[in-house]
Phi, psi and omega in degrees: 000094181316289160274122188219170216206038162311118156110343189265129168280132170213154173253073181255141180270127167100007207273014191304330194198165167070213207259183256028294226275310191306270220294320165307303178327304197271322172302280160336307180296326190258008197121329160274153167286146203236143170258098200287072137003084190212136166295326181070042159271199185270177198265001166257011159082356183281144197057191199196142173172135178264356161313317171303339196257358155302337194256298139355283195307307178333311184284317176280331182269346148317310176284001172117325203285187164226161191195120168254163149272162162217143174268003177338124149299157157280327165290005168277099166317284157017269200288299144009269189293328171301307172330314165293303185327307194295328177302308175302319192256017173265295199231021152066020176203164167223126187231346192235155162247113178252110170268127196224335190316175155149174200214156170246149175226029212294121216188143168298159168282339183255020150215038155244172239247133194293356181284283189323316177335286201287298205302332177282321191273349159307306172278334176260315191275338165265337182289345188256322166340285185233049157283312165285345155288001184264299193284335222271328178293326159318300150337305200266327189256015141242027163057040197189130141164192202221130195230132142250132143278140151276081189265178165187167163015287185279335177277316175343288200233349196058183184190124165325139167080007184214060156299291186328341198234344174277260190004284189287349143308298177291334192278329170319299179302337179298287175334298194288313190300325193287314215295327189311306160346299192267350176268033189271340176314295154289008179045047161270131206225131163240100172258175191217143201222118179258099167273144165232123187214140169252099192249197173285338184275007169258331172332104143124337192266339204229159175289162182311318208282323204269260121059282156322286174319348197264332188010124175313307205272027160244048153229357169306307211280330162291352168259344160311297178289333203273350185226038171265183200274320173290006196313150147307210123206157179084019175267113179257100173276133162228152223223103194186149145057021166104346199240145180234140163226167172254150170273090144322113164271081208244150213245095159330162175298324208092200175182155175267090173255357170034180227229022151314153147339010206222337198297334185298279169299305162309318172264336128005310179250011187243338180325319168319327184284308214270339176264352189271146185297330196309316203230040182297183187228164176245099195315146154313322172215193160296323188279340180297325153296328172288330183305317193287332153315294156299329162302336174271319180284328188295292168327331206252358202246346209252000000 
């Protein structure tokens, strides 16, 4: 067993059932200490019971391993920092954060209801917001840690009925680019893992035989890796049926339509250019687009 997590305090949220339940295990199973998370509502986010992450817990310390529960909503700041606070005075670190929670609210956009929109994007995009405001001074000032986003598919790529859960999914992937930046300096590594899973949250959307090929636990090992001491950062990883693949946000060469009265109609008939792929990049940062812009006018102006 190549990778081990001896001595790492972790934290997954969501972790009561599905890939949650997977990932406290397989966390556990290597070694770490675990924190089980879990609100226990129904998958539209509704009710409460810390019994599904009691049972989790149960399961890991059967096997030898340690483990608490906890019921925090994520959407609770509150309840959040207490959750650390309870971590901290357990076991005096935090070292790895799997933000996994999350809810379906699934609906065309033009007949949900703007409450399900803001809840979902309430739980996955505030809920990792402020799991990770919690853990990250613990995190900076022991010069260590590993934050995994829960992204996916429908934020990637979309998926019909779920703006709400693409919206708040791609905004995830944002939150890791800035935060990889700024924690690298402190040896914070943040990525991000787009699971194909058959969970509860899935029931009902895939035929069986596709649903069995899906197994939670053959996307553990991109979350392993992805929070481990060797972890990459700034990575989007997909995961699904046994296959791993990485996610890109990448940026074309362009074309130069400069900014005449013609710019317009030009880049109109150049579009084809301005979209082609041969020879995109992946920018390092945000600002890397504007250097390349300017560089390009410079060339194109000199």
């Amino acid at each position: 067993m190549g990778i081990d997590f001896k001595g790492r305090v972790a934290i997954v949220t969501g972790a009561g059932g599905g890939l949650g339940r997977q990932h406290a295990l397989a966390l556990a199973a290597r070694g770490a200490k675990v924190v089980v998370n879990d609100l226990g509502g129904a998958r539209d986010g509704s009710g409460g019971s810390v019994t599904a992450a009691q049972a989790v817990v149960d399961e890991i310390r059967a096997a030898g391993g340690e483990a608490i529960a906890n019921g925090a909503s994520v959407t609770d700041w509150d309840a959040v920092q207490a959750m650390v606070k309870q971590t901290m005075d357990t076991w005096g670190r935090i070292d790895v954060l799997v933000n996994n929670a999350g809810i379906l609210r699934d609906k065309t956009f033009a007949k949900m209801d703007l409450s399900d929109f803001r809840l979902v994007l309430d739980v996955h995009l505030m809920g990792a917001v402020h799991c990770t405001k919690a853990v990250w001074p613990h995190m900076v000032e022991q010069k260590y840690g590993r934050i995994l986003m829960t992204t996916s598919s429908t934020g990637l790529y979309g998926n019909f009925g779920q703006s709400n859960y693409g919206a708040a999914k791609l905004a995830l992937v944002g939150f890791m680019q800035t935060l990889a930046l700024e924690g690298a300096k402190y040896n914070i590594r943040v990525n991000s893992l787009a699971p194909t899973a058959a969970t509860r949250m899935t029931e009902g959307l895939m035929p069986e035989a596709v649903l069995a090929a899906l197994d939670p636990k053959a996307v553990v090992p991109a979350m392993l890796v992805l929070v481990s001491e060797d972890a990459p950062t700034r990575t989007i990883l997909c995961a699904g049926a046994g296959n791993v693949e990485a996610a890109h946000i990448t940026m074309t060469q362009g074309d130069w339509i400069g900014f005449d009265s013609d710019a317009t109609e030009r880049l109109a008939a150049q579009l084809d250019k301005v979209r082609d792929r041969s020879a995109e990049m992946v920018p390092p940062n945000g600002s890397a687009q504007g250097a390349h812009e300017v560089a390009q006018a410079t060339t194109n102006l000199t």
